[in-house]
C-alpha positions as CSV (number, residue, x, y, z in Angstrom):
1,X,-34.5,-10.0,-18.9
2,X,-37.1,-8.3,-21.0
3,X,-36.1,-4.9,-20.2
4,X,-32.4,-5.6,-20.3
5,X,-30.4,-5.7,-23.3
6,X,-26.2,-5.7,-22.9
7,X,-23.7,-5.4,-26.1
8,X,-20.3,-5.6,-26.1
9,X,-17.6,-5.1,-28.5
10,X,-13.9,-6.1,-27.5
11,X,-11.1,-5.4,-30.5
12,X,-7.7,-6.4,-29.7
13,X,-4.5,-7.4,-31.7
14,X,-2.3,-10.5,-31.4
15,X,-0.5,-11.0,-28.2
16,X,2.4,-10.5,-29.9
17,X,1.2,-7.2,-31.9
18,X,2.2,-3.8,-30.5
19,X,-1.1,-2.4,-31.3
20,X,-2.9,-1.5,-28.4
21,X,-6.1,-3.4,-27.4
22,X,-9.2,-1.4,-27.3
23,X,-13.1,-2.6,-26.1
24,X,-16.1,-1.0,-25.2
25,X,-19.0,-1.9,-23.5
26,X,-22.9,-0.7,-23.7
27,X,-25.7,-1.9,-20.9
28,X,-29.0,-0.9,-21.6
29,X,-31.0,-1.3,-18.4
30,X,-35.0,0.1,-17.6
31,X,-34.1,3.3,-19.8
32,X,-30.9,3.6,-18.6
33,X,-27.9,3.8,-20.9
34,X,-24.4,2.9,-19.8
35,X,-21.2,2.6,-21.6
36,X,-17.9,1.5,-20.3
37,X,-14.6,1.8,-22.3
38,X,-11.5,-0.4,-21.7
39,X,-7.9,1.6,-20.4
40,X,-6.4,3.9,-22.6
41,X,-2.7,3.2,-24.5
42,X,-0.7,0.4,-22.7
43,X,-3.4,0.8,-19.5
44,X,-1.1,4.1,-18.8
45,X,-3.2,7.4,-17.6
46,X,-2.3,10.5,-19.3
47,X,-0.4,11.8,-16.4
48,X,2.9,10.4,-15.6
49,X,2.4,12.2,-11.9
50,X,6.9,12.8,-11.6
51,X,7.9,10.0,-13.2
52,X,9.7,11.4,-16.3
53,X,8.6,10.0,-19.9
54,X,11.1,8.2,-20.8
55,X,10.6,6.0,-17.9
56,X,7.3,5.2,-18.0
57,X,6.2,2.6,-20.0
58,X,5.7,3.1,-23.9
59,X,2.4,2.2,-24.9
60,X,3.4,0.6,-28.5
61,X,5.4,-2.2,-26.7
62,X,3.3,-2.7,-23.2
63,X,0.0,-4.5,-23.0
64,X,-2.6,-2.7,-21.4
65,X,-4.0,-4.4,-17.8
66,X,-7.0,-6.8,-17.7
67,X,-10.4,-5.1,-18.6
68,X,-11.6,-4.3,-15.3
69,X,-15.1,-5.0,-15.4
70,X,-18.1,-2.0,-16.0
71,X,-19.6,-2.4,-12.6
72,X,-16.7,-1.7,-9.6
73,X,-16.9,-4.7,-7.0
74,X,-19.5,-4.0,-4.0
75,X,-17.1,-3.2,-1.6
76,X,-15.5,-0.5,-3.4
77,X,-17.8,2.1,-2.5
78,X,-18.6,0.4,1.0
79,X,-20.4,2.9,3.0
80,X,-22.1,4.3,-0.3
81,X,-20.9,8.0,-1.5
82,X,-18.3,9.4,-0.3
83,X,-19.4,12.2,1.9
84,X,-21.7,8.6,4.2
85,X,-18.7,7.2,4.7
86,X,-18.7,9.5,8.1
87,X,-22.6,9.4,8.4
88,X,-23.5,7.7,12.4
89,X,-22.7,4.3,12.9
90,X,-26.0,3.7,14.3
91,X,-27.3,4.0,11.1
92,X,-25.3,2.1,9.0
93,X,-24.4,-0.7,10.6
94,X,-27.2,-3.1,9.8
95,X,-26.1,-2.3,6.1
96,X,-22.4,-2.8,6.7
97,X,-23.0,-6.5,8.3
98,X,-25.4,-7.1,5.0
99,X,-23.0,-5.6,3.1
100,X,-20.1,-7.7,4.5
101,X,-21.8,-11.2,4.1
102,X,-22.3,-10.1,0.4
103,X,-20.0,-8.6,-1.2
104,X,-18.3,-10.7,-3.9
105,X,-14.3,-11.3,-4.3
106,X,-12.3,-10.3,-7.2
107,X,-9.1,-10.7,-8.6
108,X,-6.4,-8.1,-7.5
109,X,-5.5,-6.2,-10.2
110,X,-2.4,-4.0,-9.1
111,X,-1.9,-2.6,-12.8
112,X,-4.9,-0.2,-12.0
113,X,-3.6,1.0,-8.4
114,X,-0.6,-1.1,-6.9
115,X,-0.9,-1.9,-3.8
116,X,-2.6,1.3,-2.5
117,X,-5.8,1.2,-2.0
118,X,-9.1,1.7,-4.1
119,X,-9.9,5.0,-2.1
120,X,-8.2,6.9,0.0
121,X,-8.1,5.9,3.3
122,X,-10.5,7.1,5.9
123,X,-9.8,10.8,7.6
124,X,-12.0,10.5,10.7
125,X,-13.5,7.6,12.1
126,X,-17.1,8.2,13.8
127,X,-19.9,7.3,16.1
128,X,-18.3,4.7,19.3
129,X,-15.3,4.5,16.9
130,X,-14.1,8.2,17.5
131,X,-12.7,6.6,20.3
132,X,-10.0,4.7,19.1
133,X,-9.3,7.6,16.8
134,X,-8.4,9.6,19.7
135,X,-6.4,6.7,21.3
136,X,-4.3,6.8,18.4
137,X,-4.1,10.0,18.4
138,X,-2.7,10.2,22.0
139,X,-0.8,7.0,21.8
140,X,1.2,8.2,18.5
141,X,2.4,11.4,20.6
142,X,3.8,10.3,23.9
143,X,6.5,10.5,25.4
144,X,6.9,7.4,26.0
145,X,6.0,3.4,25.8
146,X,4.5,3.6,29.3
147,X,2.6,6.8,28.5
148,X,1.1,5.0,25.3
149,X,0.3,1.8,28.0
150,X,-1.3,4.2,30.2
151,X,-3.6,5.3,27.8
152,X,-4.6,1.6,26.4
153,X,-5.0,0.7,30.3
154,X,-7.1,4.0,31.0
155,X,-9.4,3.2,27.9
156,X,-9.9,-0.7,29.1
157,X,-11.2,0.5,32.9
158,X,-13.8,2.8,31.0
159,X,-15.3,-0.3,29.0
160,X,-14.0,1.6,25.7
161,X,-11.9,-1.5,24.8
162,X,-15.1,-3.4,25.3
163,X,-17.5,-1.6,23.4
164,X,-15.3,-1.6,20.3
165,X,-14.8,-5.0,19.9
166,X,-18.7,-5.4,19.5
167,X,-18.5,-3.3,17.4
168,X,-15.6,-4.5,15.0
169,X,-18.3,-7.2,12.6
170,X,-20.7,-3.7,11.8
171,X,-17.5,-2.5,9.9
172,X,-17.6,-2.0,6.1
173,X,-14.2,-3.1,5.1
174,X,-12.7,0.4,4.5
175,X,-13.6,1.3,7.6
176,X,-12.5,-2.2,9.2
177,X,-9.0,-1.2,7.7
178,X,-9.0,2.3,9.4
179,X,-9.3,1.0,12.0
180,X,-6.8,-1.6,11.4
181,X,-4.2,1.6,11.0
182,X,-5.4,3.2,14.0
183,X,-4.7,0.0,16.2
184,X,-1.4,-0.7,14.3
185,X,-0.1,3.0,15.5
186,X,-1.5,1.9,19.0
187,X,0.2,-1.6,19.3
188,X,4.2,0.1,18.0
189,X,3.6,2.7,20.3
190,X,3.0,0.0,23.1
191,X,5.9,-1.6,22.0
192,X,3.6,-4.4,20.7
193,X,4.4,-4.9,17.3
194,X,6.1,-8.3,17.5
195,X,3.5,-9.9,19.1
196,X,0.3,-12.5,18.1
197,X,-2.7,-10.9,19.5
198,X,-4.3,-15.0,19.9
199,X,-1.0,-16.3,21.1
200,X,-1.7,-17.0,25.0
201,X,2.0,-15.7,25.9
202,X,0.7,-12.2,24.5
203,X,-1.7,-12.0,27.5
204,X,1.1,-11.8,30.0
205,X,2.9,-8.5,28.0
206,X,-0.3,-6.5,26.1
207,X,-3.9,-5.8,27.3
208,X,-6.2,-7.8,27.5
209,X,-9.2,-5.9,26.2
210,X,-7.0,-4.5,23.6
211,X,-5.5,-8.0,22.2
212,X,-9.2,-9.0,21.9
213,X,-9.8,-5.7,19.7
214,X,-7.2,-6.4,17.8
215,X,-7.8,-9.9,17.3
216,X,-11.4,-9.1,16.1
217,X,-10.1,-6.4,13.5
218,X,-7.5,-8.8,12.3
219,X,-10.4,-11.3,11.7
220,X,-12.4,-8.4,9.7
221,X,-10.0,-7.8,7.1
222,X,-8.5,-11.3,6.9
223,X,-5.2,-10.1,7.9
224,X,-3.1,-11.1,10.9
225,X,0.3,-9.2,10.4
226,X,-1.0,-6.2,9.2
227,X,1.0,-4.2,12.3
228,X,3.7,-2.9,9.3
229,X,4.4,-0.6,7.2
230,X,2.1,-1.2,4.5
231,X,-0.6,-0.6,6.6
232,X,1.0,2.4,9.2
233,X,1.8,4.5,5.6
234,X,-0.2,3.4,3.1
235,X,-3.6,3.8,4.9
236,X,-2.5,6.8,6.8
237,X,-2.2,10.1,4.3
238,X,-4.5,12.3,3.4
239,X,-4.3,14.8,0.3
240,X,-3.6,18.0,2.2
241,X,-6.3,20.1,0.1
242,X,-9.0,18.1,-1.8
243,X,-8.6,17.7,-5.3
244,X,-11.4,19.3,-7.5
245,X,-12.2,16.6,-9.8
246,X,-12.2,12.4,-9.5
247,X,-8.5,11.1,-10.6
248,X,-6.9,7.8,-10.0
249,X,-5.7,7.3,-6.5
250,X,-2.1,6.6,-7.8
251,X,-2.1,10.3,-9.6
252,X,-3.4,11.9,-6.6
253,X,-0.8,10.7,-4.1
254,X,1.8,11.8,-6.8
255,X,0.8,15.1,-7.3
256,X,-0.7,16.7,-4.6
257,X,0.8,17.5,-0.9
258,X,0.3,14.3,1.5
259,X,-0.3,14.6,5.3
260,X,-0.5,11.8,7.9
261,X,-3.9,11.8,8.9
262,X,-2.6,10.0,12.3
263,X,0.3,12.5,13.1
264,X,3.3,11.1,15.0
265,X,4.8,14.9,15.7
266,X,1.9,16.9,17.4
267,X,-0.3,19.0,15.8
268,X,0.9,22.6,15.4
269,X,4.7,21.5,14.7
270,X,6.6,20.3,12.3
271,X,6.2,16.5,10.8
272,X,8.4,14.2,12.7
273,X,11.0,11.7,10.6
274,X,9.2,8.9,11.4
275,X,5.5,11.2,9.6
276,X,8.1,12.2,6.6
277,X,9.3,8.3,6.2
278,X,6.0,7.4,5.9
279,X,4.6,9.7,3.4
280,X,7.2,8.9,1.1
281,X,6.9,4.9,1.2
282,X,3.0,6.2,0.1
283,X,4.6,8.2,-2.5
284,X,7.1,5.7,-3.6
285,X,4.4,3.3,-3.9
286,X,2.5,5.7,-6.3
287,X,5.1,6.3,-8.6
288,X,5.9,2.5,-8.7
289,X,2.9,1.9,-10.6
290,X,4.5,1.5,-13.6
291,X,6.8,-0.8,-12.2
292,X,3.4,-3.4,-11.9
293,X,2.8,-2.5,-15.6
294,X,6.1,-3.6,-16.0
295,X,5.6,-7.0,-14.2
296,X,2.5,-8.0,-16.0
297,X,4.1,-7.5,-19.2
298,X,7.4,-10.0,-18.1
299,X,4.9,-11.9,-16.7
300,X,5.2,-15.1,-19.2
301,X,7.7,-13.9,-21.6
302,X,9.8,-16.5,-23.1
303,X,13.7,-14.7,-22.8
304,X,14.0,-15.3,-26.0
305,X,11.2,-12.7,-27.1
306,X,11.8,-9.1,-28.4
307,X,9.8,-7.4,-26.3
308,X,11.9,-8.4,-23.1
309,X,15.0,-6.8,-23.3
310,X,12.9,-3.5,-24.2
311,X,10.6,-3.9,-20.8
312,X,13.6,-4.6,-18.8
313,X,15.4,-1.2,-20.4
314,X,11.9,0.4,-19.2
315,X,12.3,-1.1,-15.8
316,X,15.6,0.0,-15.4
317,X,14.1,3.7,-15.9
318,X,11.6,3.2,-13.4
319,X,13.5,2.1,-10.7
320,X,16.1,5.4,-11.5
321,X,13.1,7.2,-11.4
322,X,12.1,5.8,-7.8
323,X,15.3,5.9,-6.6
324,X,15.5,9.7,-7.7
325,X,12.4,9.9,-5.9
326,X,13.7,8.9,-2.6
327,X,16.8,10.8,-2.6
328,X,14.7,13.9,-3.0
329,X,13.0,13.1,-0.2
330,X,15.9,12.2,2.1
331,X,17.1,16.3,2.8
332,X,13.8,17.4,4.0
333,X,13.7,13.7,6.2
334,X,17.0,14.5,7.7
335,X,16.5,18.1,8.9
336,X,12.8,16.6,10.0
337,X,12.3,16.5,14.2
338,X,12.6,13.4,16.0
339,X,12.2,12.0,19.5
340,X,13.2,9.1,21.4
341,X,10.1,7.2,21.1
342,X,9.7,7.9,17.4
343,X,13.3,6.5,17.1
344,X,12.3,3.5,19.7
345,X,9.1,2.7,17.1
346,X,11.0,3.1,14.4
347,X,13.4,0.4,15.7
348,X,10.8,-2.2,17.1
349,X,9.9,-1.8,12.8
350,X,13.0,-2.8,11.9
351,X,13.4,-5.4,14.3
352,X,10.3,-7.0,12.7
353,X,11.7,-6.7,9.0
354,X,8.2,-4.7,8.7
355,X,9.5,-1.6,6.7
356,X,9.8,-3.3,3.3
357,X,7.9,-1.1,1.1
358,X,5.4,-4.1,-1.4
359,X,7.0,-2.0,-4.5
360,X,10.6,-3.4,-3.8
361,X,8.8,-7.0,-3.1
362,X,7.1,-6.3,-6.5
363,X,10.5,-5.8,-8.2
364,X,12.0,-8.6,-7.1
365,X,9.4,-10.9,-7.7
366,X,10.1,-10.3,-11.0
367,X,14.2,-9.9,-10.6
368,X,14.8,-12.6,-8.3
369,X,17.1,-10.2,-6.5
370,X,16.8,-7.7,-3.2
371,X,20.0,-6.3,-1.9
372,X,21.2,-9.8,-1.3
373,X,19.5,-13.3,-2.9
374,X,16.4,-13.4,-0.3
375,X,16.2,-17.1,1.0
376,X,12.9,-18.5,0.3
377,X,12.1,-18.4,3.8
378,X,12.9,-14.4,4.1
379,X,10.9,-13.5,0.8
380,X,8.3,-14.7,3.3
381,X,9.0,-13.6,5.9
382,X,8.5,-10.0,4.7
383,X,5.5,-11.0,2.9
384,X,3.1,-11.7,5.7
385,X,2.4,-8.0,6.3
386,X,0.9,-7.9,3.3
387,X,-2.8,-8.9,2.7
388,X,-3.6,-12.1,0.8
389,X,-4.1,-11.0,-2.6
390,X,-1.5,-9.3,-2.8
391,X,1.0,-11.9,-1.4
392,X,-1.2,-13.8,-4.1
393,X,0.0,-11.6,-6.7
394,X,4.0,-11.9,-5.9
395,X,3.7,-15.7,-6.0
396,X,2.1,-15.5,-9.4
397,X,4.9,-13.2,-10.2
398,X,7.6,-15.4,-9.0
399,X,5.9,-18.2,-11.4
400,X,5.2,-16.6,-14.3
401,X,8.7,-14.4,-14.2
402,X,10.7,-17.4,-13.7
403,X,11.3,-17.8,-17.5
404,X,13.0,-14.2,-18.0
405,X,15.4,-14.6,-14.6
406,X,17.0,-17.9,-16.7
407,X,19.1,-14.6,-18.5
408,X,20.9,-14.2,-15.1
409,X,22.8,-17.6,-16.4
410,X,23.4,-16.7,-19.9
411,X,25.8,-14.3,-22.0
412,X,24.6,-11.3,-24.6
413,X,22.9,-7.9,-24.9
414,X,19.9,-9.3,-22.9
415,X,21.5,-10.4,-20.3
416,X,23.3,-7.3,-19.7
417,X,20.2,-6.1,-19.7
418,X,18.6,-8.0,-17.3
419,X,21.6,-7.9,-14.5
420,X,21.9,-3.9,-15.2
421,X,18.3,-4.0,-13.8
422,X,19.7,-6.5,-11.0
423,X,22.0,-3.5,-10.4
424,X,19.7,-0.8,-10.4
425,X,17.1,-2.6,-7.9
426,X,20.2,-3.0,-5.7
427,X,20.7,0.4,-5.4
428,X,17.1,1.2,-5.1
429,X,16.9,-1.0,-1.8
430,X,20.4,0.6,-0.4
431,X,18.5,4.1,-1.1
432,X,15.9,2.9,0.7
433,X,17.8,1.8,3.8
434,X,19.9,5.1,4.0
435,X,16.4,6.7,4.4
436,X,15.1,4.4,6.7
437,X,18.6,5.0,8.8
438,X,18.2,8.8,8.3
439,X,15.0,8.9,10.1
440,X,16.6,6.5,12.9
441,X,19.8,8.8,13.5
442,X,19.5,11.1,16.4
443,X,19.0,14.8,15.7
444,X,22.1,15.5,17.2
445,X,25.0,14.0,19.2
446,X,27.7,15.0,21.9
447,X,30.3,14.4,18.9
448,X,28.2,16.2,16.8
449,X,28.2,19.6,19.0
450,X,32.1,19.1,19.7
451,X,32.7,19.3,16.0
């Protein structure tokens, strides 16, 4: 109180201005002098990271994001710097457990980074839970289902199944979601993706020890169907060289070489289709950034106002842009390796309907349309394997959109507008399903040879 002194300034134009807002912020604490300043132009870094210009978002005509506030929640830094997050577990797990009773909950804010997350994900896991990063390791490489059940069966007899699950409440979140990752490669390896790990029929097809692990994780990060893609790619990539200075995590998983920090090919050979699809949903994700941007500024917007036929021309940019994006990745997926097994996970995925990347769900949140008009009961359907703020965020989007969708049933410039970015989201998704077939193809055929 008497040593503390905050000031803050916060200038901004009208909502309807095209001024961007600007605010700063100064805290004064024992000595110690901080300032903060808001996002730059529109909330846009510098960088457009492979997205050409003309498709990312002007700053004259898009609002910048929410302020985020000067001090970062708690739990974004949860195992302090980021050379302790691999410190011994021993050590740190009386301050995780504090840590996790603590930390305070704030609003998602996917104009600053998506869906990805705040840091990038965890390379190694350590202490007791080096073992589960060596069952994935195994599991994600064999030959078979049975191999992969083998290995789950051979870790339950040695009490490693066991041990971990005591272990799960010591975990900080970030780490409670690598290991999340690491158990979602296990279970579609198993062939146990479909399943409810606290359903009782799931005791008579997985392990026991194993369900209980997974259970317990589940529980950690408040997430029950996270055995999908949004966890199996966007918390397994690693930049392949680290970068030299701090940038956004959105800019570094644009421009610098990804690998799969779990490996479905083995180490030594080329990446698998199945590593490559992957790796590109996490890159696809990064350049849809300004696709969020996009929603938060329809978000509201009477159809009637100026500004929204010029964000929907901007949206339509973007989504070329993503779908450019994915076709440039589709040659090096198809000449990519791939085995049975890698083809059998990759089915038991699509079986599930848990390969929609959140971008496209982002998109048509705000379009109303997929490939085909999703039923209610679809939309959510593919929304459960995301976690809960972000299936917060798409419901708020499907709200607050719900004004600028009315074009679809009117005549004009604007609604051209709006059903050319119908169009263009359409063809996005069909891009994405040709990729997703790609990687499911067999490398070669009988009738392939012949001809």
């Amino acid at each position: 109180m008497g040593d503390t002194a905050i000031t803050k300034t916060t200038t901004a134009g009208s909502a309807s201005a095209p001024g961007p807002a600007s605010a700063t912020g100064t805290v004064t604490t024992a000595g110690q002098r901080v300032t903060t300043a808001g996002p730059g132009p529109g909330g846009i870094p510098s960088g457009t990271g492979g997205i050409p210009p003309s498709a990312a978002p002007a700053p004259d005509a898009t609002p910048g994001p929410p302020l985020l506030p000067a001090a970062r929640r708690a739990d974004a830094h949860p195992d302090g710097p980021a050379n302790s997050a691999d410190s011994a577990d021993s050590a740190n797990s009386a301050n995780c457990a504090d840590s996790a009773l603590t930390t305070p909950i704030t609003p998602h804010d996917p104009c600053a980074h998506g869906f990805l997350p705040e840091r990038p994900p965890v390379r190694s896991l350590i202490g007791t839970w080096t073992r589960l990063d060596t069952m994935a390791r195994a599991a994600a490489i064999a030959p078979d289902r049975e191999a992969a059940v083998a290995l789950v069966e051979r870790a339950r007899r040695a009490g490693e199944l066991a041990a971990l699950r005591q272990r799960v409440s010591r975990l900080s979140l970030r780490n409670a979601e690598a290991a999340a990752m690491r158990v979602a490669v296990i279970a579609v390896s198993c062939g146990w993706c479909g399943i409810d790990p606290q359903a009782p029929a799931a005791r008579a097809v997985a392990d026991e020890a194993f369900l209980d692990l997974w259970a317990a994780i589940a529980h950690r990060i408040d997430h029950d169907q996270f055995v999908a893609l949004p966890t199996l790619a966007l918390h397994n990539w690693a930049p392949e060289r680290k970068p030299r200075r701090h940038i956004p995590i959105d800019q570094l998983a644009r421009t610098e070489s990804l690998v799969p920090i779990v490996r479905w090919a083995p180490e030594g050979q080329p990446l698998s289709r199945l590593d490559r699809l992957m790796l590109a949903a996490t890159r696809l994700e990064a350049h849809g950034i300004w696709l969020f941007r996009l929603a938060e500024t329809l978000a509201g917007r009477s159809p009637d106002d100026s500004s929204t036929p010029t964000a929907l021309r901007r949206l339509v940019r973007v989504q070329h842009a993503l779908r450019g994006q994915l076709l440039a990745e589709s040659a090096e997926l198809s000449a990519a390796p791939a085995t049975p097994q890698q083809r059998a996970v990759l089915g038991a995925l699509v079986a599930q309907s848990a390969l929609e990347p959140p971008v496209l769900q982002a998109a048509d949140a705000v379009l109303g349309i997929g490939a085909r008009r999703l039923r209610e009961g679809r939309r959510q359907l593919l929304r459960r394997h995301l976690p809960a703020q972000h299936r917060a965020w798409l419901s708020a989007m499907d709200r607050h959109c719900a004004p600028v969708r009315t074009l679809a049933h009117r005549g004009g410039p604007d609604a051209a507008v709006y059903r050319e970015a119908q169009e263009s989201l359409i063809a996005l998704r069909r891009t994405y399903t040709a990729l997703v077939q790609a990687a499911a193809r067999p490398t070669a055929t009988p009738l392939t040879r012949a001809a």
